[in-house]
C-alpha positions in Angstrom: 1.6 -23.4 -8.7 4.9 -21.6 -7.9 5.4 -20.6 -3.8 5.5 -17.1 -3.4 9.0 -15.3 -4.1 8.6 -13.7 -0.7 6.8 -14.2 2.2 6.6 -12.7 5.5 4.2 -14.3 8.0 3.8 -12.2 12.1 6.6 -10.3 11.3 7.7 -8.2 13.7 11.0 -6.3 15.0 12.0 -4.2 17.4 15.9 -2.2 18.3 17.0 -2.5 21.5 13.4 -3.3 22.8 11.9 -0.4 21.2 8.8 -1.9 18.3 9.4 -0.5 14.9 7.7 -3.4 13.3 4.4 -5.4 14.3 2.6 -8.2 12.3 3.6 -7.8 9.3 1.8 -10.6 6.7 2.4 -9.7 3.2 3.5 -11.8 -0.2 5.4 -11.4 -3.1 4.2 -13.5 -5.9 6.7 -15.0 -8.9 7.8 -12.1 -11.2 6.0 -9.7 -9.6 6.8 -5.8 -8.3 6.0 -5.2 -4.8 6.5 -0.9 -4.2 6.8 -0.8 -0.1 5.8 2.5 0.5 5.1 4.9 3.4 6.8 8.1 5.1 10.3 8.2 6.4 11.0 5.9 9.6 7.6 3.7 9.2 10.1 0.5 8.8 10.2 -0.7 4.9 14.3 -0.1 5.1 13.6 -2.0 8.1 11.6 -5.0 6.4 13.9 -5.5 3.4 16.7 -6.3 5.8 15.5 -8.5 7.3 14.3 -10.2 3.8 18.2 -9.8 2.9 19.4 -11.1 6.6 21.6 -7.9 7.3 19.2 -8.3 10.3 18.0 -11.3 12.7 14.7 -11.7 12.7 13.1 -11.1 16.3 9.5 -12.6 15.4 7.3 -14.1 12.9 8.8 -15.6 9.8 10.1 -15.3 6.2 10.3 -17.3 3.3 12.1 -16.8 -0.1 10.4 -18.9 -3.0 9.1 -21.3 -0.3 11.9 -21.6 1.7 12.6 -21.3 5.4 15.0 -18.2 5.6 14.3 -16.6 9.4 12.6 -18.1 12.0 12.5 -20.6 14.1 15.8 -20.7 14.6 16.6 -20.9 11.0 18.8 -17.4 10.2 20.3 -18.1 6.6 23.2 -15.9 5.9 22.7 -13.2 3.0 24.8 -14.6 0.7 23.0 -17.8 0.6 19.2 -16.2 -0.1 19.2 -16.3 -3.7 18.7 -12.5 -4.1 19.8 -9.0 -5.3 20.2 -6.0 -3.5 20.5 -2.9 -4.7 21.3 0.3 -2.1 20.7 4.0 -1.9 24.2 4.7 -1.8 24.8 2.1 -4.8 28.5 1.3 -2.6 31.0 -0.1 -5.4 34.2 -0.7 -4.8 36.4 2.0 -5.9 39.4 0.4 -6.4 37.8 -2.1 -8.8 37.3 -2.0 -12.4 33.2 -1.8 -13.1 33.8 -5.7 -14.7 35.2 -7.3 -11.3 32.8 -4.9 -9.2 30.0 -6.9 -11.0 31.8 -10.1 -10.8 32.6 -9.6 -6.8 29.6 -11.6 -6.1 30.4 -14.5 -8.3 33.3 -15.3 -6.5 32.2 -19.6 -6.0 32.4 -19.7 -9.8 35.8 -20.4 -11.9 37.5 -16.5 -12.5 36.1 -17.0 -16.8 32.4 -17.7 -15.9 32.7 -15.1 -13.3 34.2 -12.2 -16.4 31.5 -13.8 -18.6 28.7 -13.5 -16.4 29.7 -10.2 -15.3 30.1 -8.7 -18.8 26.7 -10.5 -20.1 25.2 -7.8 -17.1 26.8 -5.2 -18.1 25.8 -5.6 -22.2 21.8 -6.0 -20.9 22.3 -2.3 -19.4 24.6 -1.1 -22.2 27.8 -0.8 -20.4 29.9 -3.4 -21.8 32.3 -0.2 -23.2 32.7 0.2 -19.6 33.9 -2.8 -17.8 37.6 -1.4 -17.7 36.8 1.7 -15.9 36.8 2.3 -12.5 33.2 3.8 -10.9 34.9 7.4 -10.3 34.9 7.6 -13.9 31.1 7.1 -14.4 28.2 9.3 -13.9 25.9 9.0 -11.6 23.0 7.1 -13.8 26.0 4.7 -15.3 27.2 3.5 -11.7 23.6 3.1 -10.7 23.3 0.3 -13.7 26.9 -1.4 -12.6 24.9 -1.6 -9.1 22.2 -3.1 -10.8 24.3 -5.3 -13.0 26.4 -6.6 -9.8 22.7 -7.6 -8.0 21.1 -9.2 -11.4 24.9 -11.2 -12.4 24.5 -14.3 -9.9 20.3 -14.8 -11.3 18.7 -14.3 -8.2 14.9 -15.2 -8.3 14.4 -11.9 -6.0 15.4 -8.5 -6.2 15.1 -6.1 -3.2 15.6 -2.3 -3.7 16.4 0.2 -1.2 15.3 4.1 -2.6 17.6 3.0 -5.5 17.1 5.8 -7.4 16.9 9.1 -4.8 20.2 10.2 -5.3 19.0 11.2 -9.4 18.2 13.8 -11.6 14.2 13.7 -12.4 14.8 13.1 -15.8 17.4 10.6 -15.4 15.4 8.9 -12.2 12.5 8.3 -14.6 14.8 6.8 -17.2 16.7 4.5 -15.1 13.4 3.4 -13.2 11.7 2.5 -16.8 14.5 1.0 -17.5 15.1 -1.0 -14.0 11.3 -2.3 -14.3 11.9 -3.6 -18.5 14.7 -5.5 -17.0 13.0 -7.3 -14.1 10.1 -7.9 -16.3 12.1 -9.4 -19.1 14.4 -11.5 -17.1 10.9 -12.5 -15.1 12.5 -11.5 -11.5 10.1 -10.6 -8.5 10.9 -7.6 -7.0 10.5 -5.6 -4.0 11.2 -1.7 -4.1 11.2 0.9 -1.0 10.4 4.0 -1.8 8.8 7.1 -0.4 7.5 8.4 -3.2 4.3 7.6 -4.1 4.3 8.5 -7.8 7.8 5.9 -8.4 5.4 3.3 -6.4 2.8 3.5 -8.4 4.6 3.9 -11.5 6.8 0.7 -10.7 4.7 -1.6 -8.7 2.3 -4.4 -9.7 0.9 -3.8 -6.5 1.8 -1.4 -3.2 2.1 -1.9 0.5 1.1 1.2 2.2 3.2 1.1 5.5 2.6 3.6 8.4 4.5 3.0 11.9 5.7 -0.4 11.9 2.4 -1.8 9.7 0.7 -2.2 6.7 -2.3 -0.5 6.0 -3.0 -1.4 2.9 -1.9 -3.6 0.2 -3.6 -3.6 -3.8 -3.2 -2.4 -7.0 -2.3 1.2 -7.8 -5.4 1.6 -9.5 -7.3 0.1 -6.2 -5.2 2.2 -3.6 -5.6 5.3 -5.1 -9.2 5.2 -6.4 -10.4 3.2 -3.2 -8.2 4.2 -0.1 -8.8 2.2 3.1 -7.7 5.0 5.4 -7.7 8.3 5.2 -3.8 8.0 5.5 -3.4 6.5 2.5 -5.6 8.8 0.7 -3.3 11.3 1.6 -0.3 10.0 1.0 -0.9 8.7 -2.5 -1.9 12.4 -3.6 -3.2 16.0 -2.3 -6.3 16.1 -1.4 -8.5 19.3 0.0 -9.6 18.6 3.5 -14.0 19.2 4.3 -14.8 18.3 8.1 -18.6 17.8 8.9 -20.9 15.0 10.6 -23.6 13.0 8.9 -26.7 14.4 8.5 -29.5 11.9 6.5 -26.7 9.9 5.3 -24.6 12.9 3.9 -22.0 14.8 5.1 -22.1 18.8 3.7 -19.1 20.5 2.4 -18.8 23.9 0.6 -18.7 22.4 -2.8 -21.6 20.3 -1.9 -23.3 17.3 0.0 -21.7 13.9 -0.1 -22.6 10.8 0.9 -21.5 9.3 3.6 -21.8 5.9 3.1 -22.3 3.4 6.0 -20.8 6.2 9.2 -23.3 6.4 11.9 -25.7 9.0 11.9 -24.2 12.5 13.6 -20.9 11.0 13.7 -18.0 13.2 12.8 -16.8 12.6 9.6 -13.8 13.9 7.4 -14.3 13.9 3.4 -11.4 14.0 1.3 -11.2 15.9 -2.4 -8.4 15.2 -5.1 -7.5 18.3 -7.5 -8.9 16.6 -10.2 -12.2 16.1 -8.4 -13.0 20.0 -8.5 -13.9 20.1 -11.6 -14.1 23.9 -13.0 -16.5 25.4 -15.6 -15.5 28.7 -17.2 -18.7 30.6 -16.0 -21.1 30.4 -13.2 -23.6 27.8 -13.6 -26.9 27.8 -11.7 -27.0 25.1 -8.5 -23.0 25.2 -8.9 -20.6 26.7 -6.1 -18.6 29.6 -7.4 -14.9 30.7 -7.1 -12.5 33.2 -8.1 -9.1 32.2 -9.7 -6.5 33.4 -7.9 -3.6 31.8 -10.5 -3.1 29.5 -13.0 -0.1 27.2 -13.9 0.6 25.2 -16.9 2.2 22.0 -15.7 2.2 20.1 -19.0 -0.4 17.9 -19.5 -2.3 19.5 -17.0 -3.2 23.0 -15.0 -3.3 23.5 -11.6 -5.5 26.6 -10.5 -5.7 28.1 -6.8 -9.0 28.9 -6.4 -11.0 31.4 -3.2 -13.8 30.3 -2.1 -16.1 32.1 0.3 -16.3 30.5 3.8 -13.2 28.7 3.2 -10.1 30.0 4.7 -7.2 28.4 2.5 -7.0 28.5 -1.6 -8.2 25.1 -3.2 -6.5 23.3 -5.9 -8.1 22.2 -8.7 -6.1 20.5 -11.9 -7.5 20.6 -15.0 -6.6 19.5 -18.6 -3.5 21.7 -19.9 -5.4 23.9 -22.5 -7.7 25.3 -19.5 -6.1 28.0 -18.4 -8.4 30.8 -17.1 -7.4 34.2 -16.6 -6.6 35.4 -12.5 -9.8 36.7 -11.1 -11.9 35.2 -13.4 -15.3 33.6 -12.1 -15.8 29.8 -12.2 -18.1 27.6 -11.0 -17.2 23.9 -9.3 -18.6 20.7 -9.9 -17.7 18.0 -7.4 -16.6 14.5 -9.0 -17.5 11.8 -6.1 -16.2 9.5 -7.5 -12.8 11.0 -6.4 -14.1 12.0 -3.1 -13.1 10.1 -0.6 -15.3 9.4 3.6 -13.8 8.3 6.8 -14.8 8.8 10.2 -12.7 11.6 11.9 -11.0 12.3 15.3 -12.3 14.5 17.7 -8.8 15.7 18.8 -6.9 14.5 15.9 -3.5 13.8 16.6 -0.7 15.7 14.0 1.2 13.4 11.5 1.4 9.6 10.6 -0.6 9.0 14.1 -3.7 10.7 12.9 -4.4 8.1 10.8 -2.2 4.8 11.8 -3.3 1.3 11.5 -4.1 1.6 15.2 -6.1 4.7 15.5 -10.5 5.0 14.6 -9.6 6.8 11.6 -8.0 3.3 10.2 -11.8 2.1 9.2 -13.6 3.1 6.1 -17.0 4.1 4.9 
């Protein structure tokens, strides 16, 4: 069985004696994509440098494809990792052509393996027309596939991406991202991609890490994070969700749209329940037993519809979404049937705390029903 591509064991970090990371365990298996994912400042820029070595590692350790790369002493110089990186500011060279700006990393081979490997890059990302240009010349998508090219040219067995595709378009971001992942799959490269969008982690990884101040908080599937959130953090961030506060009462917790169960909290705790869009599901006329809401408008996004609904004894609209040929009229009548199975329990603060914090690896909010 191969080692993992990338390993991180008690990782932890900290600038100038200030903590911004703290036990970090996690592993990146063979030809697998790992989406690191959490708000702005929680440390996943922070963690792939010190996988790359543009940073000494202050505890803990990490190990590329089974080796020893930082720790214990052992600080292995960028260069000689075996990987790819790939920034958020993509930083060619200007004054090189696209062909030697791909081949700058090859520079222990002879100078005709280094223009054969460098133009065999560019063809797999169809820019072999451009090796003679320089990167002023390009657009924006084409010199963030030279970037690409330059990290994939010397075969490195891991890749490790830093928001590489922020700077794009929407159309051109989703392009370049299907395009990024057919690569890595075909070429059978593991990968590990930093993001803060949760939709591009999802869409890219095999699996995410969920990172909030300095930890993980939870690492699965996209299908397991999403459906079945450990925190009420990562419920959050992964999509909206409409907010019900209560405390159990006979094992249920009431809301407006309904009772839901509350799972194993203690009896008369305080409890939080969290509701996705698509969990308010809406029926076009009032039903009997059935909550009931007015439409105050409703957009066509597409493939689906999302409606802003009133709803008596609530003081903000909710959002419901809805397939895209449901579009009722506003101030029309409907009636709301809660899906639990995309309702989602955790205990709740008294005095909850604003932010990241409310819900951090280290706060009572972290457990789950």
């Amino acid at each position: 069985m191969s080692p993992p591509a990338l390993e991180f064991q008690g990782v932890g970090h900290a600038y100038d004696g200030v903590p911004v990371l703290g036990d970090i365990d996690l592993e990146v298996g063979a030809g697998e994509v790992m989406s690191l994912v959490g708000p702005s400042g929680c440390g996943k820029s922070t963690l792939l440098r010190l996988a790359a070595g543009l940073e000494p590692l202050s505890i803990g350790s990490i190990r590329i494809a089974g080796r020893l790369v930082s720790g214990g002493g052992v600080q292995l110089a960028p260069e000689d990792r075996r990987i790819g990186f790939v920034f958020q500011d993509i930083a060619l060279f200007p004054h090189l052509t696209v062909a030697d700006n791909v081949a700058f990393g090859l520079r222990r081979l002879a100078a005709p393996e280094r223009r054969q490997r460098a133009l065999a890059a560019l063809g797999q990302l169809d820019l072999a027309g451009f090796a003679e240009a320089f990167p002023h010349t390009l657009s924006g998508g084409q010199q963030q596939r030279v970037a690409l090219a330059r990290a994939l040219a010397p075969d490195p067995k891991l890749m490790l991406l830093d928001e590489p595709f922020s700077g794009l378009d929407a159309r051109l971001r989703d392009r370049l991202r299907d395009e990024t992942l057919d690569l890595l799959k075909a070429r059978g490269v593991a990968a590990v991609v930093v993001t803060h969008d949760p939709e591009e982690a999802m869409r890219m990884g095999d699996r995410l890490a969920v990172m909030s101040r300095g930890r993980i908080v939870q690492c699965g599937t996209p299908s397991e994070l999403y459906r079945r959130p450990a925190t009420a953090f990562v419920a959050a961030f992964l999509g909206e969700v409409e907010r019900f506060e209560g405390r159990v009462e006979r094992g249920h917790i009431r809301t407006p749209l309904g009772v839901v169960p509350a799972g194993e909290l203690a009896e008369g705790s305080a409890a939080l329940a969290l509701v996705r869009p698509e969990g308010l599901v809406l029926e076009p006329a009032a039903a009997p037993g059935l909550p009931q809401a007015r439409v105050i408008d409703a957009r066509l996004l597409g493939r689906s519809t999302l409606i802003r609904l009133a709803l008596d004894g609530v003081p903000a609209p909710l959002h419901s979404r809805m397939p895209g040929d449901f579009l009722p009229e506003p101030g029309a009548i409907v009636s709301i049937r809660l899906d639990r199975r995309r309702t989602h329990v955790f205990p709740r603060l008294e005095h909850p705390l604003k932010g990241d914090a409310a819900v951090s690896p280290q706060s009572p909010e972290s457990g789950r029903s």
